[in-house]
C-alpha positions, 0 to 999 in steps of 0.5 A, a space after each residue: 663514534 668510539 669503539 664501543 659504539 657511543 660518542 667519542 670527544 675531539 682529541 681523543 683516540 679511538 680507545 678514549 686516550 687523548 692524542 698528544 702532537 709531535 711538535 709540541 709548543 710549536 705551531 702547525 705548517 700554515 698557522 699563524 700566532 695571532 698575538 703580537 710579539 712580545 716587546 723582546 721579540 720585536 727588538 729581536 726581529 728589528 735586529 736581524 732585519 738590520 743585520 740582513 740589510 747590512 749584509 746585502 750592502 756588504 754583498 753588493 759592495 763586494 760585487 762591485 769591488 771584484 767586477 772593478 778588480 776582474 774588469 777595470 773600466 778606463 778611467 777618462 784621460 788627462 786632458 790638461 794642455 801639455 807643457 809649453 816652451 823650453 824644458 831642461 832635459 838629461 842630455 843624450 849619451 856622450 855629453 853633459 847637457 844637464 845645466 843646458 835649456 834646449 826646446 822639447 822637440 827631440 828631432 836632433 836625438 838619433 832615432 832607434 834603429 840598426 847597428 852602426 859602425 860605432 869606431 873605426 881606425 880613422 883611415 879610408 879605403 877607396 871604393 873601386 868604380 868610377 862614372 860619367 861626367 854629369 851635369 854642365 859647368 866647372 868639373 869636380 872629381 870624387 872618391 867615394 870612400 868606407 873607413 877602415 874597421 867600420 862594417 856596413 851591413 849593405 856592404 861598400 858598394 851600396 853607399 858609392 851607388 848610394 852616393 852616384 845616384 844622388 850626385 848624378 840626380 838632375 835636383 842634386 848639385 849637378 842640375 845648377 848649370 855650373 857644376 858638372 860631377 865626375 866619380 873617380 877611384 884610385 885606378 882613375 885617379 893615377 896619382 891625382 888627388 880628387 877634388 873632394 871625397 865621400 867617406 863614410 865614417 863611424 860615429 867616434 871617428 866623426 865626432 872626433 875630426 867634426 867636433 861635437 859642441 851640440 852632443 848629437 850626431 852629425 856630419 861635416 866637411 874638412 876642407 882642409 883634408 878634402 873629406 866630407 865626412 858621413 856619419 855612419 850613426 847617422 846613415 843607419 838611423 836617419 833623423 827625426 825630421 824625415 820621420 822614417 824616411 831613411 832613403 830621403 834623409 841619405 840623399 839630404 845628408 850627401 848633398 848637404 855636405 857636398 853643397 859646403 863643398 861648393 861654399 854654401 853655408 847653413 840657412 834657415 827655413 825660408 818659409 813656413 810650410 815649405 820644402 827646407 832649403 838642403 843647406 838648413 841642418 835638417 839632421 837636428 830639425 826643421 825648425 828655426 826655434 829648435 834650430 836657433 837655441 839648438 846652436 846658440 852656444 855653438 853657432 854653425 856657420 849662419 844665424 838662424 831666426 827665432 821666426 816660428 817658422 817650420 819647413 817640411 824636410 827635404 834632400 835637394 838642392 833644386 827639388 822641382 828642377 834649375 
């Protein structure tokens, strides 16, 4: 009812005005315009539903770039078969071997390591001390000797207890039933040359009296001065053959080269698997292959096979006794 009492009509106000909306032209929260769009307004609504789609892919595709970026995923690894046979190679430091094919075993390169006396000044110091005659059989005196200039770490007496012990060993030359094996020093000796000396030498002197054909380190006889001559490169880094093993490769690299004392020359594996013979080059490899193009163009002293045969590295002469 209006205020005056009688009937009032929808839409109007109590004083009989009519009420006007807020929002005019716009429908009320919940009502629907049930009459379809326009044709403009379908093309509109078509074209942001498109754009909306596009950006959720934008959206996705963004995500999945940033994940990749923050969190790389392991790509799978090349598995394809490495290389086989002979490559050519930049050749170590101290000599051109650019134009030379060696294998791609690189047991002959020095391993890494600790400082080693580099140079010296060619002449030797004898260590004092001397030791019992060892062994049954001709007897050989020897000196043990450190260059003068070349410093090692462990100091001089370390390499001569180094030198005795391997000398003295049952397995060393000292176990063949013919040799017997005597250290002697300058005192002992009373003017008396010994039969051969040990000598610890730096790595340019070494190169310079054992000749350096092949470019990697290695030690060597002088039987015209009666010097084995160590090479101290080669008594700090050991080899690559005895994977670390440096205490094992110093027994090797003194019996080697006291074994061409007593006229042995170099031979190959005698095997395939087993313990490589003290006289095959174990400081450039076990492997008759390598070893074999290793020396082509400088042959050492005996002919090495191209066999396939491989040797497990080893430092003694009778390794399981005479």
């Amino acid at each position: 009812m209006s205020a005056s009492g009688g009937p009032r009509r929808p839409g109007t106000q109590r004083d009989g005005t009519r009420r006007v909306s807020r929002h005019r032209g716009e429908a009320l929260l919940g009502e629907r315009d049930p009459r379809p769009p326009s044709r403009p307004d379908a093309a509109r609504a078509r074209h942001r539903l498109a754009l909306g789609g596009l950006a959720v892919v934008l959206l996705v595709l963004t995500g999945f770039v940033l994940a990749r970026t923050l969190h790389p995923v392991d790509e799978p690894a090349d598995v394809r078969p490495a290389p086989e046979g002979p490559v050519v190679r930049e050749a170590p430091s101290g000599g051109d071997l650019a134009d030379t094919v060696v294998p791609t075993i690189p047991t002959a390169e020095l391993p890494a390591g600790g400082d080693f006396p580099v140079s010296g000044r060619g002449t030797w110091r004898v260590v004092p001390g001397t030791t019992p005659l060892v062994g049954q059989g001709r007897p050989y005196t020897y000196t043990v000797e450190i260059e003068d200039g070349a410093v090692l770490a462990e100091g001089d007496q370390a390499f001569a207890a180094a030198v005795d012990a391997t000398l003295g060993d049952p397995r060393s030359w000292a176990g063949s039933g013919q040799i017997a094996l005597r250290r002697i020093d300058a005192a002992a000796a009373a003017g008396r040359a010994p039969d051969f000396r040990v000598s610890l030498s730096s790595q340019l002197t070494t190169r310079a009296r054992c000749g350096y054909q092949i470019r990697y380190e290695a030690s060597c006889w002088q039987s015209d001065l009666g010097r084995v001559l160590i090479n101290g490169a080669r008594w700090v880094r050991g080899a690559g053959a005895f994977e670390g093993q440096l205490g094992l490769y110093r027994q090797y690299a003194i019996n080697h080269e006291v074994g061409h004392v007593f006229r042995n020359p170099h031979v190959p594996c005698g095997a395939d698997g087993a313990l490589a013979p003290v006289m095959m080059q174990q400081s450039f490899g076990v492997s008759d292959d390598y070893l074999a193009q290793l020396t082509d163009s400088s042959p050492q002293g005996g002919e090495i096979p191209r066999d396939g045969k491989v040797c497990r590295p080893n430092a003694w002469p009778f390794p399981t006794g005479r």
